[in-house]
C-alpha positions, 0 to 999 in steps of 0.5 A: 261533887263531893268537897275536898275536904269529905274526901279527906275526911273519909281518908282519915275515917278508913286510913287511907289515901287521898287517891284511893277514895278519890278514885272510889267517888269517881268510879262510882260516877262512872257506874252511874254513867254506865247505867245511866247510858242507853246503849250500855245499861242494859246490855253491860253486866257489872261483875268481879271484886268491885262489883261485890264491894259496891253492890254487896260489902259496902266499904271492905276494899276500895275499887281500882277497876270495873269489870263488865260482861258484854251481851253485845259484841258491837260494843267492842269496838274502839270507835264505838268506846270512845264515842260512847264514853265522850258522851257518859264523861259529859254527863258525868261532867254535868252531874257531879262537876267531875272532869273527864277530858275526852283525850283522856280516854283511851281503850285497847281491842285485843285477844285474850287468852281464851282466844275472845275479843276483849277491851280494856279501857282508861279514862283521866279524870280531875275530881274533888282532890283537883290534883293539878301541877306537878302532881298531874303530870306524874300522874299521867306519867304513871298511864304512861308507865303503865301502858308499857308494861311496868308495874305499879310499884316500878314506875312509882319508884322510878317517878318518885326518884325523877321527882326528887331530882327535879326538887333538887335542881329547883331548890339548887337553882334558887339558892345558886343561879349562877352555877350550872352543873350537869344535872341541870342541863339535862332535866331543862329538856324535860320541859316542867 
């Protein structure tokens, strides 16, 4: 695996965040992953703005998503995903030291609009930046929000305000234990 500190020294060589190299690294582990699988390599068909950026224009945008064509429609199961994707973020553990927790991954068989069978998947991961405490469990707040329908910039606003306020009840209860006030009663249920 790449150090913490390469990650941020190609942050600060593109101007941009931590994370979204990060993710970058990480996605190319699951390309690998991917290509490396037996059942998968030569049967999923890397397309769309990733795949351009990986293959043909190096570092003019950073990956967010991977998306595939399958030739095999017995992939589209979830039983079959999740089996499959147990054993690529094993060896992905093994290659890289990039963490993929199997109950991070999580994948949805639907419809799409052309009336096809589609999948969507989600795989968690701890990679080179090891973001752990308080900053994971936003983050896996954030797959949360996010499978419910809102949008990128919704939930972080409304995280980002939830985090504050339990700033602000850790700073209050340092300074003053012995007064309680509402605020406090009410963010204890929440368990940080």
């Amino acid at each position: 695996m790449i150090s913490r500190q390469e990650v941020m020294n190609f942050a600060r060589e593109f101007s941009l965040a931590l994370q979204i190299i990060e993710k970058d690294y990480v996605l190319g582990w699951l390309l690998a992953g991917i290509a490396a699988h037996p059942a998968l390599k030569d049967s999923w068909v890397f397309k769309g703005g990733t795949c351009l950026k990986k293959c043909y224009f190096g570092t003019y945008r950073f990956s967010e998503d991977l998306d595939f064509t399958l030739t095999n429609s017995d992939h589209l199961r979830e039983d079959f995903l999740l089996e499959t994707f147990g054993r690529i973020a094993e060896w992905i553990t093994e290659q890289s030291g990039i963490e993929m927790p199997p109950e991070t991954l999580r994948f949805e068989i639907y419809e799409n609009p052309r009336n096809m069978i589609s999948a969507q998947g989600r795989v968690g991961y701890r990679g080179p930046m090891r973001r752990g405490g308080i900053v994971q469990k936003l983050w896996n707040y954030c797959n949360v929000l996010l499978d419910d329908g809102m949008h990128y910039s919704d939930y972080v606003e409304q995280l980002t305000y939830f985090l504050f306020l339990k700033m602000a009840d850790w700073r209050y209860r340092r300074l003053r234990p012995e007064f309680s006030y509402p605020f406090a009663r009410s963010v204890e249920q929440f368990a940080w």
